[in-house]
MDAnalysis code that builds the backbone (N, CA, C; Angstrom):
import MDAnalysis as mda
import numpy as np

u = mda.Universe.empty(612, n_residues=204, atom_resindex=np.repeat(np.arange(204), 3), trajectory=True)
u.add_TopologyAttr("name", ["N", "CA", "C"] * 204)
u.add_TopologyAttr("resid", np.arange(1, 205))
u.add_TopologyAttr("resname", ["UNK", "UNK", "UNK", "UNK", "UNK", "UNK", "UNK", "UNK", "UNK", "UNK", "UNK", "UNK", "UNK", "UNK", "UNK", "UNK", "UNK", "UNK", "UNK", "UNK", "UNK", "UNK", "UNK", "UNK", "UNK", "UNK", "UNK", "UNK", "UNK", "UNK", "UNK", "UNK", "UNK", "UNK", "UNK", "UNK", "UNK", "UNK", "UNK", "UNK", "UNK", "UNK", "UNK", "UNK", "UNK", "UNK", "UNK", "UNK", "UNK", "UNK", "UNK", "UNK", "UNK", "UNK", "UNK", "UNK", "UNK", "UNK", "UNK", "UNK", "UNK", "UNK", "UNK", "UNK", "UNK", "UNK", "UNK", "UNK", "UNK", "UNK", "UNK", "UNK", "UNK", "UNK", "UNK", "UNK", "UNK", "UNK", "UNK", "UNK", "UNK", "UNK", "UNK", "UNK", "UNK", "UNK", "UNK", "UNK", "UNK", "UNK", "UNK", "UNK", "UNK", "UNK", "UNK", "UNK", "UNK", "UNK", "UNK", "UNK", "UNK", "UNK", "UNK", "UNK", "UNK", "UNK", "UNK", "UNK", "UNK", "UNK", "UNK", "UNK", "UNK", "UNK", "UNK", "UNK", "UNK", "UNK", "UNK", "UNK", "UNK", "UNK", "UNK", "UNK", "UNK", "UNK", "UNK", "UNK", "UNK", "UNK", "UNK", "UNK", "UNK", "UNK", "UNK", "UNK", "UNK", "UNK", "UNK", "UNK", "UNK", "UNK", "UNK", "UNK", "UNK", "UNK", "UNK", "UNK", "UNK", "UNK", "UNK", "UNK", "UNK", "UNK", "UNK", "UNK", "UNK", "UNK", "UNK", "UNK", "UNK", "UNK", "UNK", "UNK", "UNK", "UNK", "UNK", "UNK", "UNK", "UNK", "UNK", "UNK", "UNK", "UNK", "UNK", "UNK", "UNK", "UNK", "UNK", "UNK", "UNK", "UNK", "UNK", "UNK", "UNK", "UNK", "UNK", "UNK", "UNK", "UNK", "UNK", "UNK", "UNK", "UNK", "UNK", "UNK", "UNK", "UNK", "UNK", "UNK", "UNK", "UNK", "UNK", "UNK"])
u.atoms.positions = np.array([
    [0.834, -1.206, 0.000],
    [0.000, 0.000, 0.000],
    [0.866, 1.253, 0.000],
    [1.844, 0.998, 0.594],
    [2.903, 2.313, 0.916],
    [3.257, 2.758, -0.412],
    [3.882, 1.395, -0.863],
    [4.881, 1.481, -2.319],
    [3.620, 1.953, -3.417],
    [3.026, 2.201, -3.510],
    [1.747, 2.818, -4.427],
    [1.258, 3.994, -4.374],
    [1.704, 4.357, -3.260],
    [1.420, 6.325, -3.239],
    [2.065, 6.995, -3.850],
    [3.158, 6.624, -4.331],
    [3.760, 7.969, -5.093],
    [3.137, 7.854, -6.835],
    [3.196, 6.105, -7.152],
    [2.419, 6.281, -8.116],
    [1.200, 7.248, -8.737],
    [0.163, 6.855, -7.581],
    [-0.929, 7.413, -7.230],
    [-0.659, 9.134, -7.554],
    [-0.253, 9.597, -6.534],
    [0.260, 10.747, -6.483],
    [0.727, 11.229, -7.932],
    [1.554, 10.642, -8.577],
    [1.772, 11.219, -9.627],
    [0.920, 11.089, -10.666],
    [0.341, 10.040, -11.218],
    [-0.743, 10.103, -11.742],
    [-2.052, 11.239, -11.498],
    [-2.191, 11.427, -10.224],
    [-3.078, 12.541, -9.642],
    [-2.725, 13.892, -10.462],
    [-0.958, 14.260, -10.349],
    [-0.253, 15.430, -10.948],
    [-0.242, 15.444, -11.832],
    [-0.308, 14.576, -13.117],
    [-0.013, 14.702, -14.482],
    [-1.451, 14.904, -14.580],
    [-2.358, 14.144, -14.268],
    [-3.436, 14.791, -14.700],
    [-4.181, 16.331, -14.625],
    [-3.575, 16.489, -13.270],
    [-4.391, 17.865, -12.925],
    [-3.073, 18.775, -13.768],
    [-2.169, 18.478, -14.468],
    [-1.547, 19.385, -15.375],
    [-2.407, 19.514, -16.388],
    [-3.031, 18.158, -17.034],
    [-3.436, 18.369, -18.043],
    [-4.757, 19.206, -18.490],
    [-5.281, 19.182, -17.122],
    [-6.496, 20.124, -17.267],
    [-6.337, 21.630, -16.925],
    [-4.858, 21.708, -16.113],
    [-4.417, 22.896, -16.397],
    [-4.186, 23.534, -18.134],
    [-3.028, 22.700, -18.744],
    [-3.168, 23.152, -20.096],
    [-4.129, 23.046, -20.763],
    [-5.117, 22.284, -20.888],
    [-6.252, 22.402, -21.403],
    [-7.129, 23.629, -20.943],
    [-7.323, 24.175, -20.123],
    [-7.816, 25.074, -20.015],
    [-7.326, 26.585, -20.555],
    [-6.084, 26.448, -20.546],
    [-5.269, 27.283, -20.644],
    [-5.519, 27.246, -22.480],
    [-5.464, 26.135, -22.912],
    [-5.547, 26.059, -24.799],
    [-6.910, 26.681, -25.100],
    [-7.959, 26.436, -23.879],
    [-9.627, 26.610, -23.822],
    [-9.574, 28.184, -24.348],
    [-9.040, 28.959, -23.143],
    [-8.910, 30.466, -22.730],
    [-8.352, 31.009, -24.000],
    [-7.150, 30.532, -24.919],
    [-6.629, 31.230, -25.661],
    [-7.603, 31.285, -27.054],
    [-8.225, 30.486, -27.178],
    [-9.103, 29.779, -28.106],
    [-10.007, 30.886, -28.273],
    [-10.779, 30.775, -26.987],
    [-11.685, 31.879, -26.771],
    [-11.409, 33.382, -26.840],
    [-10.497, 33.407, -26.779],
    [-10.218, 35.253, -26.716],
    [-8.482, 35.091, -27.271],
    [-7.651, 34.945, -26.363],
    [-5.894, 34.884, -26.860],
    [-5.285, 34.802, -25.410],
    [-3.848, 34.664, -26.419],
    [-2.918, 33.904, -25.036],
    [-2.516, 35.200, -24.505],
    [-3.036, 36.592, -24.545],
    [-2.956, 37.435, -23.425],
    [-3.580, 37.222, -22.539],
    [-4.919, 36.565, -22.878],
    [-5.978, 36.223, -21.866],
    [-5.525, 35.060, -20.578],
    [-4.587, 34.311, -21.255],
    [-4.450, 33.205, -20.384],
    [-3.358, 33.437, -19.117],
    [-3.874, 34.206, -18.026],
    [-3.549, 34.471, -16.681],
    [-3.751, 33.457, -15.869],
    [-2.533, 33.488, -14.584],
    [-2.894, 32.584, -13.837],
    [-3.880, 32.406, -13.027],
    [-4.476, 33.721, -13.043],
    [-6.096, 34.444, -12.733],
    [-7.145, 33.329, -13.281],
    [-6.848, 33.423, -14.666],
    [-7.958, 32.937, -15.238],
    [-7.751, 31.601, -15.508],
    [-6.963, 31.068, -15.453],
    [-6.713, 29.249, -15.139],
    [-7.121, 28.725, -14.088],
    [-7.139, 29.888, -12.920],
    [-7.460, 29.119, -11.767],
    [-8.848, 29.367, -11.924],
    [-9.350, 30.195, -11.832],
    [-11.127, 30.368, -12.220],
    [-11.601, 29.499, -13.442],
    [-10.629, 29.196, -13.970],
    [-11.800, 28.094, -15.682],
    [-11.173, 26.494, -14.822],
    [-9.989, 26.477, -14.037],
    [-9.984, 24.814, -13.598],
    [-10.704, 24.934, -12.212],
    [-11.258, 25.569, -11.410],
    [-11.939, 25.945, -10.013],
    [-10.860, 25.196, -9.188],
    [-10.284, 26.309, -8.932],
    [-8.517, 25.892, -8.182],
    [-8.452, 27.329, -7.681],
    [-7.732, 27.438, -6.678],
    [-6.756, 28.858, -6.231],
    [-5.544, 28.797, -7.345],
    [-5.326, 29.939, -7.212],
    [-3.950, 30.771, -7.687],
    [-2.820, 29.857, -7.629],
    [-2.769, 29.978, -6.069],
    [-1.579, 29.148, -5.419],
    [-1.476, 28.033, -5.951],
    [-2.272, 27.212, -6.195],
    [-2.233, 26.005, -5.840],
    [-2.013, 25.425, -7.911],
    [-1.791, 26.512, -8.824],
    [-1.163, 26.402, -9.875],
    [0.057, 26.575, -9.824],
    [0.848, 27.147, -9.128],
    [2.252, 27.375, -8.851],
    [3.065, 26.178, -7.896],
    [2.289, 25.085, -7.949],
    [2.671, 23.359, -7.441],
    [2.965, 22.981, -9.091],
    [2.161, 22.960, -9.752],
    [2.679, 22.488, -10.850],
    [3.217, 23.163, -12.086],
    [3.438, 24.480, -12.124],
    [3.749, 25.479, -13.156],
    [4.216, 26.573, -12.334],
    [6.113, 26.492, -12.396],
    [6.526, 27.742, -11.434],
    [6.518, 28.977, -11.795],
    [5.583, 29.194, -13.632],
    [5.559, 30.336, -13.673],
    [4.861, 30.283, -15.096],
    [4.312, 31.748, -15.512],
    [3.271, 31.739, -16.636],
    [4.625, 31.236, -18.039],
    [5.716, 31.527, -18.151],
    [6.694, 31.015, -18.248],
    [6.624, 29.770, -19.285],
    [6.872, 28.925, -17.883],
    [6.813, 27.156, -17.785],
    [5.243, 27.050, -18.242],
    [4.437, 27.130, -18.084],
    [2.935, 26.769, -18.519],
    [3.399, 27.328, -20.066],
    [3.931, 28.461, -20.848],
    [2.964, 28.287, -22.107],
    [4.402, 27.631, -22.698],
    [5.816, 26.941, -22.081],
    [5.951, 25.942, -22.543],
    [5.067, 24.794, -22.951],
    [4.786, 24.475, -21.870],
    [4.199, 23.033, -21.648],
    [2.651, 22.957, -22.708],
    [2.145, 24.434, -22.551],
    [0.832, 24.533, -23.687],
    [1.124, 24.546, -25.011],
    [2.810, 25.485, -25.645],
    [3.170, 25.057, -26.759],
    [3.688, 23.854, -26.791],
    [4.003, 22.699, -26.280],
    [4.474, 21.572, -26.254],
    [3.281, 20.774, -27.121],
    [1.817, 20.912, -26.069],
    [0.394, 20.239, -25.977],
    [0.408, 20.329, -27.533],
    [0.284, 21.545, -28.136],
    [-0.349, 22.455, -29.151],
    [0.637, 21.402, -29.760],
    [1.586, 21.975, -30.029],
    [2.737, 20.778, -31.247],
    [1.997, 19.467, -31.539],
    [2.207, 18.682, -30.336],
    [1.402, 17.744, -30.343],
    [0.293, 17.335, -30.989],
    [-0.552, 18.053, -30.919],
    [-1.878, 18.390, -31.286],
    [-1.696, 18.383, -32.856],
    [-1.041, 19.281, -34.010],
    [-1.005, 19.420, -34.590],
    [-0.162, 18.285, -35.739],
    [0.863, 17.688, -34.683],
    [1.308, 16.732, -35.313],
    [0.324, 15.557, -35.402],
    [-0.181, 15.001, -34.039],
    [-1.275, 14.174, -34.146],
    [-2.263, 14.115, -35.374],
    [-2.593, 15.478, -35.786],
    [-3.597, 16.186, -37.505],
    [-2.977, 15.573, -38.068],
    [-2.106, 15.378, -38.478],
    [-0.548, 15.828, -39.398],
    [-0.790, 13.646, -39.931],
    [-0.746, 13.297, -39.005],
    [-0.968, 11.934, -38.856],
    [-1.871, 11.149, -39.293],
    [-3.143, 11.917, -38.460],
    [-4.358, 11.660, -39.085],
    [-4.670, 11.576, -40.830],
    [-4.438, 12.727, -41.438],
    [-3.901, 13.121, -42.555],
    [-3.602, 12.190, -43.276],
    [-2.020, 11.654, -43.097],
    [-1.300, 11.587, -43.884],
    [-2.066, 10.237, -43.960],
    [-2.630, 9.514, -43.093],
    [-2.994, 7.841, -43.052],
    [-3.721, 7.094, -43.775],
    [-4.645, 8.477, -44.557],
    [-5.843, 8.265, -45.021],
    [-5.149, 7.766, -46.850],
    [-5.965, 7.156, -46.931],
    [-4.885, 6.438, -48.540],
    [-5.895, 7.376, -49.788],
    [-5.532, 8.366, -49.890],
    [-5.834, 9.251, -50.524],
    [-4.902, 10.234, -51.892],
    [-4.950, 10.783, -52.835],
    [-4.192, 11.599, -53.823],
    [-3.287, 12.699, -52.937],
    [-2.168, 13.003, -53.134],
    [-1.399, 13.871, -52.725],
    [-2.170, 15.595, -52.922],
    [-2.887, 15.729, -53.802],
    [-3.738, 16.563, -54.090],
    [-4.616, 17.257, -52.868],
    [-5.457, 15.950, -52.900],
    [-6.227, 16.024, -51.368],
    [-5.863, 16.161, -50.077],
    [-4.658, 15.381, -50.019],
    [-3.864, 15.360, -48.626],
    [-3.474, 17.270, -48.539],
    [-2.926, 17.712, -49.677],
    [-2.712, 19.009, -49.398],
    [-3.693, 20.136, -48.992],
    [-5.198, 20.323, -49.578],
    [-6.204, 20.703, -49.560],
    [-6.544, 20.072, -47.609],
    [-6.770, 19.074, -47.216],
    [-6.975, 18.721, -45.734],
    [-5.842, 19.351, -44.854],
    [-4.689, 19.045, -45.350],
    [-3.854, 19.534, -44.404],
    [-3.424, 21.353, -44.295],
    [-3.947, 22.220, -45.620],
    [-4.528, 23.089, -45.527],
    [-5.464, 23.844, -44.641],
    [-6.495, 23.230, -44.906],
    [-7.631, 23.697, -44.018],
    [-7.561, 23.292, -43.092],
    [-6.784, 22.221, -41.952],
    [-6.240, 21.965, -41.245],
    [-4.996, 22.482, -40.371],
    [-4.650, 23.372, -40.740],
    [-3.223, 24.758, -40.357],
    [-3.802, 25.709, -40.350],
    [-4.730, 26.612, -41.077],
    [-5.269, 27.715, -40.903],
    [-6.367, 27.945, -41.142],
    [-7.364, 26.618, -40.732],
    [-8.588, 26.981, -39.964],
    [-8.966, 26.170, -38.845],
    [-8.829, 24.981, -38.678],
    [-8.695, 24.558, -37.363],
    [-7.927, 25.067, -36.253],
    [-6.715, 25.397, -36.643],
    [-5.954, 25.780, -35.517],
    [-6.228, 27.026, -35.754],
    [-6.406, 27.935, -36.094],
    [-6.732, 29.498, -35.764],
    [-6.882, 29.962, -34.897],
    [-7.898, 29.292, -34.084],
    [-8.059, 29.912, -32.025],
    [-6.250, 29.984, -31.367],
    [-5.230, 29.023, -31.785],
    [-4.420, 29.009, -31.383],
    [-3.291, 29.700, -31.896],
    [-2.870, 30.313, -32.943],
    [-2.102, 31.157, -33.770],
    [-1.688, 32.179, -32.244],
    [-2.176, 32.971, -31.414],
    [-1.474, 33.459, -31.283],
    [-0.290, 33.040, -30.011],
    [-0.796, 31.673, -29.483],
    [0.105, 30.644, -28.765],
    [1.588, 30.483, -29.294],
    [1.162, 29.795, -30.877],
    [2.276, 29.394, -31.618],
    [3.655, 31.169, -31.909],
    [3.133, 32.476, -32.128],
    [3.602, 33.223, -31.860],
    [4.415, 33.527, -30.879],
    [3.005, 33.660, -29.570],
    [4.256, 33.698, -28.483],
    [5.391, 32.529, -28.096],
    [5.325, 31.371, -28.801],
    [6.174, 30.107, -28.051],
    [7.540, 30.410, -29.349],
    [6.957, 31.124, -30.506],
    [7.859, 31.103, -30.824],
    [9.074, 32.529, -31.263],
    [8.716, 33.541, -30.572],
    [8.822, 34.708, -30.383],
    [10.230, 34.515, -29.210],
    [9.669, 33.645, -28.501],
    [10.695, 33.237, -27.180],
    [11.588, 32.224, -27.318],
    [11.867, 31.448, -28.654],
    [12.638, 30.912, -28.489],
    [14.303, 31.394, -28.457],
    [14.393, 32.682, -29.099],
    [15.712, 33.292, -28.998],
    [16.449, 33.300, -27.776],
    [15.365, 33.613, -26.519],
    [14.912, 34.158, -25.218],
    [15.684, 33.089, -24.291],
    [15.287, 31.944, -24.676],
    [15.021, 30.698, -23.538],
    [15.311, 29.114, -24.094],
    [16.883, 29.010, -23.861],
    [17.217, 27.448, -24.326],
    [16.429, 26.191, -24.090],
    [15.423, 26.416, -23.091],
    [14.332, 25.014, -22.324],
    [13.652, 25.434, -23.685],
    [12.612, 26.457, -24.456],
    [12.131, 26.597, -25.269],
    [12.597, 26.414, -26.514],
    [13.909, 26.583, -26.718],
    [14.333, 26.679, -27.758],
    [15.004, 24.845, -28.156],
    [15.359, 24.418, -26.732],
    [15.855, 22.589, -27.499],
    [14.603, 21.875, -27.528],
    [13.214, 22.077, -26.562],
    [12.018, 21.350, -27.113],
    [11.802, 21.803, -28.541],
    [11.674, 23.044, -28.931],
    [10.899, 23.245, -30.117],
    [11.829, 22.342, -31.412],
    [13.149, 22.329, -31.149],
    [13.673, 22.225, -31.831],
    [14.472, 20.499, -32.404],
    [13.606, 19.897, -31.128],
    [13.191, 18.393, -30.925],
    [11.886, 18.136, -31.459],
    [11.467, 18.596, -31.416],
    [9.882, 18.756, -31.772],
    [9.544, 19.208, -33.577],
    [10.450, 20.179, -33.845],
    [10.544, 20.216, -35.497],
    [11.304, 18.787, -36.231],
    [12.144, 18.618, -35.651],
    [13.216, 17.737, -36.306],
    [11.561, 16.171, -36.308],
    [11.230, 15.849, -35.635],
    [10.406, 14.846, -35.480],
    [9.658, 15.393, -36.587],
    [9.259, 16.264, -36.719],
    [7.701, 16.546, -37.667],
    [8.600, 16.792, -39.262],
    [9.462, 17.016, -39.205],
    [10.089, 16.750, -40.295],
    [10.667, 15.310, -40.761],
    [10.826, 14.550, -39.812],
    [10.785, 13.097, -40.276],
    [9.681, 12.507, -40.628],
    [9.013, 12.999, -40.124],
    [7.091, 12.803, -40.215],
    [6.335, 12.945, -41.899],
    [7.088, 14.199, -42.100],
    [6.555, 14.492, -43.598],
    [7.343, 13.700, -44.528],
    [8.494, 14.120, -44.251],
    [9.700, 13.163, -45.251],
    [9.696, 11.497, -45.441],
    [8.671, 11.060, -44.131],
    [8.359, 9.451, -44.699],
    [7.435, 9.582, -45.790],
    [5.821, 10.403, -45.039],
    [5.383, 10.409, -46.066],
    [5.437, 10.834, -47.372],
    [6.170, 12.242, -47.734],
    [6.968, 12.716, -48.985],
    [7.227, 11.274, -49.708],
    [8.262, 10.323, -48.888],
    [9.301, 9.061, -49.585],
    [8.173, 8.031, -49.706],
    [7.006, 7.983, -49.469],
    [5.884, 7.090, -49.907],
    [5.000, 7.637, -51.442],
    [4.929, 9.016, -51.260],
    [4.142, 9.207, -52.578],
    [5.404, 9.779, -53.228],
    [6.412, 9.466, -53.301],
    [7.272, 9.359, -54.365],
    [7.573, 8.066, -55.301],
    [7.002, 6.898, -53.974],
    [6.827, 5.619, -54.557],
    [5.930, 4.980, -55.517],
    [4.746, 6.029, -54.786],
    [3.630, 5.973, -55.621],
    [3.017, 6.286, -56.838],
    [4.628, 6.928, -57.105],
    [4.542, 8.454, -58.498],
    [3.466, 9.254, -58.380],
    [3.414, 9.985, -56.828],
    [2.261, 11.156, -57.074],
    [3.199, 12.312, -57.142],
    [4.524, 12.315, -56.531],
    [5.730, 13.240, -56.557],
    [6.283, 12.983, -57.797],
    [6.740, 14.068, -58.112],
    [8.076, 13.769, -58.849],
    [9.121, 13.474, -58.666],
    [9.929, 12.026, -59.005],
    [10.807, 11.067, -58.841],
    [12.280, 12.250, -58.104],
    [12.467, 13.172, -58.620],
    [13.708, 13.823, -58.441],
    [13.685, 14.882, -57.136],
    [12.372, 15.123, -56.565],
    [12.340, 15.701, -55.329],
    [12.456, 14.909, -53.812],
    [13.685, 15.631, -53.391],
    [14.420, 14.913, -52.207],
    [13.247, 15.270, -51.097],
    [13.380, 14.287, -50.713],
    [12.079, 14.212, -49.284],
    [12.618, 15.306, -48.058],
    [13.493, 14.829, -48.103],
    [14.105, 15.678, -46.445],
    [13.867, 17.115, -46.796],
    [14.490, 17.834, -47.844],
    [14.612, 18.729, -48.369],
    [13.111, 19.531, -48.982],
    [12.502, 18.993, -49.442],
    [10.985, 19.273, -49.102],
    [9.982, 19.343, -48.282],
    [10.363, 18.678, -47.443],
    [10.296, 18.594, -45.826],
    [10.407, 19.988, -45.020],
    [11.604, 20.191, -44.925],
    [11.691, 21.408, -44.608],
    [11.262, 23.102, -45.125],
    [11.574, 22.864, -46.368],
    [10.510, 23.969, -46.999],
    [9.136, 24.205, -46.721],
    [8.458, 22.530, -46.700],
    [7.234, 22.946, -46.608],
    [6.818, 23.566, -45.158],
    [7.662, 22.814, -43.974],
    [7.411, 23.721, -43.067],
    [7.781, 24.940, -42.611],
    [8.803, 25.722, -43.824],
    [9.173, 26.727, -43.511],
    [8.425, 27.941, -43.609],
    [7.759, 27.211, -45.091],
    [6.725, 27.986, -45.633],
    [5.362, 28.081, -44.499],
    [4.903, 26.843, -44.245],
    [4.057, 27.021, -42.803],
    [4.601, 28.225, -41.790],
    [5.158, 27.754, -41.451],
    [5.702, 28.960, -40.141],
    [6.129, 30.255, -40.761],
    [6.635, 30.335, -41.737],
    [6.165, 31.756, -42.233],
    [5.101, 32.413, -42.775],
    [4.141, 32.071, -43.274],
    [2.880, 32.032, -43.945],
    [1.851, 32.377, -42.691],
    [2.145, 31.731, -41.494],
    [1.817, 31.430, -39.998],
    [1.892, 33.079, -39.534],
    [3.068, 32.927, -39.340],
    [3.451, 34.666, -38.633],
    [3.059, 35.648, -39.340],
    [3.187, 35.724, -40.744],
    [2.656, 37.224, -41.375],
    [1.395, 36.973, -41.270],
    [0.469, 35.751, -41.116],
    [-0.833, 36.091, -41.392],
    [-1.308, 36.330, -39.725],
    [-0.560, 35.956, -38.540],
    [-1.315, 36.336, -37.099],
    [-0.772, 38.042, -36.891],
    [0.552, 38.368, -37.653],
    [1.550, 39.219, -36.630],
    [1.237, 40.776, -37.576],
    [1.188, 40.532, -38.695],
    [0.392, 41.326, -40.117],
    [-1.200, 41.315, -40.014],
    [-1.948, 40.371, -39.914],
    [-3.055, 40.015, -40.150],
    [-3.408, 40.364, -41.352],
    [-3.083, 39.537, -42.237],
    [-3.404, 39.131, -43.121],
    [-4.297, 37.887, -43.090],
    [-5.480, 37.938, -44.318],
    [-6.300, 36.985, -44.861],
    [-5.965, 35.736, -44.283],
    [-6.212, 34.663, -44.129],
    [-6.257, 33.080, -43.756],
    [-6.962, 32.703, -44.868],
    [-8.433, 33.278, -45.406],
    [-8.080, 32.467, -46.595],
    [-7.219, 32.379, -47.979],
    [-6.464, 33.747, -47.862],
    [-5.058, 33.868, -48.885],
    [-3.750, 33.457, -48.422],
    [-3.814, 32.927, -47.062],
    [-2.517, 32.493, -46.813],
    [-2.739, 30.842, -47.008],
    [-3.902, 30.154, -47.031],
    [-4.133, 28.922, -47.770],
    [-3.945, 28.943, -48.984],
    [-4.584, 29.330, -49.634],
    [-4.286, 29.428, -50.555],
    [-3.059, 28.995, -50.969],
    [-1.979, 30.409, -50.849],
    [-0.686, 30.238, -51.057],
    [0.137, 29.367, -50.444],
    [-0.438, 29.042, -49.659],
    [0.464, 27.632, -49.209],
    [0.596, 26.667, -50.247],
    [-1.155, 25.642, -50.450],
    [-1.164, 24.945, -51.749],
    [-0.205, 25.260, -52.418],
    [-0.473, 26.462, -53.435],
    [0.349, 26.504, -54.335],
    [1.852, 26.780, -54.046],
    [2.644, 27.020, -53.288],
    [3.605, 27.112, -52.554],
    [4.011, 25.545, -52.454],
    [3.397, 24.394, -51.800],
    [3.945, 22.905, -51.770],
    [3.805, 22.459, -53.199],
    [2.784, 22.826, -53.829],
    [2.716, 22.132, -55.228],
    [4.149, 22.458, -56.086],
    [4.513, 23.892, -55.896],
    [5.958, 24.330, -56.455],
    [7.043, 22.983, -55.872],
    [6.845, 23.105, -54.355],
    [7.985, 22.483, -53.947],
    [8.375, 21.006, -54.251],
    [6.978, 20.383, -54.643],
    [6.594, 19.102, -54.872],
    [6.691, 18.782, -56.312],
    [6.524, 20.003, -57.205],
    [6.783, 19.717, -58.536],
    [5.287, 19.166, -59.111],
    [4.460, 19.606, -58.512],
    [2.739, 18.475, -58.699],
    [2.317, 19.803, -59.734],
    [2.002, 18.753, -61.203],
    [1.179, 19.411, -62.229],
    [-0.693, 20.089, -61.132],
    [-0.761, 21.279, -61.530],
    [-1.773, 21.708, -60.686],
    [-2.942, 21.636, -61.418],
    [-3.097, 21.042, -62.853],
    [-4.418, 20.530, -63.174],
    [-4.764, 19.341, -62.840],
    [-3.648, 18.825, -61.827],
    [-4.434, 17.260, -61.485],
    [-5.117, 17.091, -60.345],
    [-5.758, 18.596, -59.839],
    [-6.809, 18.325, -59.121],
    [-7.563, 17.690, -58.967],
])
């Protein structure tokens, strides 16, 4: 019985993190990640103040751990996506409307997490663990519909890989930090991977 409490215990903690960040993803959703105070985490999880500063020593460490969630989140899409045995065409069009309209409540999260990475090496080696994965992620699938001849044979996976998410995360920032259109920064994405991919664009 002894040897089972800390289990317990920790299980107890990871969870009540998670409904911390979840609430915290809730709040930004709803209004923005200015909104998300430790004020207002403790009032949307019905908790004291204090008693968020047990598991998050600071607003800090929380919108780590919420840009962590968020990554996650998006890679999980990313997955979903790619699984579906579908035209490279389509996959682009879903995973489209999937970056800048699903995630939209969260754009200005992804800003601030990544505004701070210059700032803060804990921020800056997750994120940067966290890209390298999602770039292996695309580059399998890239090296599958190259098999499939939906790519063109001569475009290097890794290397397209990275463009395409460069183009994301830039496409990302001018359209939260500019505000610019979301539906012209889709847009240009499409046609932006189709360049990178080499995909004839009447084979819609």
């Amino acid at each position: 019985m002894v040897m089972s409490m800390p289990r317990i215990n920790a299980e107890y903690r990871e969870d009540a993190k998670k409904k911390i960040i979840a609430a915290a993803l809730e709040i930004a959703a709803e209004k923005s990640w200015d909104a998300v105070t430790m004020e207002a985490i403790a009032k949307k999880v019905g908790v004291t103040k204090g008693a968020l500063y047990s598991y998050f020593e600071n607003s800090e460490t929380l919108l780590c751990a919420v840009s962590v969630e968020l990554i996650q989140k998006i890679r999980d899409g990313f997955i979903s996506i790619f699984d579906k045995d579908v035209h490279i065409h389509v996959v682009l069009e879903k995973l489209a409307s999937f970056i800048f309209e699903d995630q939209k409540p969260y754009a200005s999260i992804f800003i601030q997490f990544v505004s701070r990475l210059p700032q803060d090496s804990r921020f800056r080696d997750q994120f940067s663990r966290m890209f390298d994965e999602n770039i292996l992620l695309v580059t399998e699938y890239l090296a599958r519909k190259i098999d499939e001849k939906q790519i063109h044979p001569l475009t290097d996976p890794d290397s397209a890989a990275r463009a395409i998410l460069g183009v994301t995360i830039g496409l990302r920032i001018t359209e939260v930090v500019l505000g610019k259109d979301a539906r012209k920064a889709k847009q240009v994405w499409i046609e932006s991977v189709e360049l990178i991919l080499r995909l004839p664009g009447d084979n819609k």
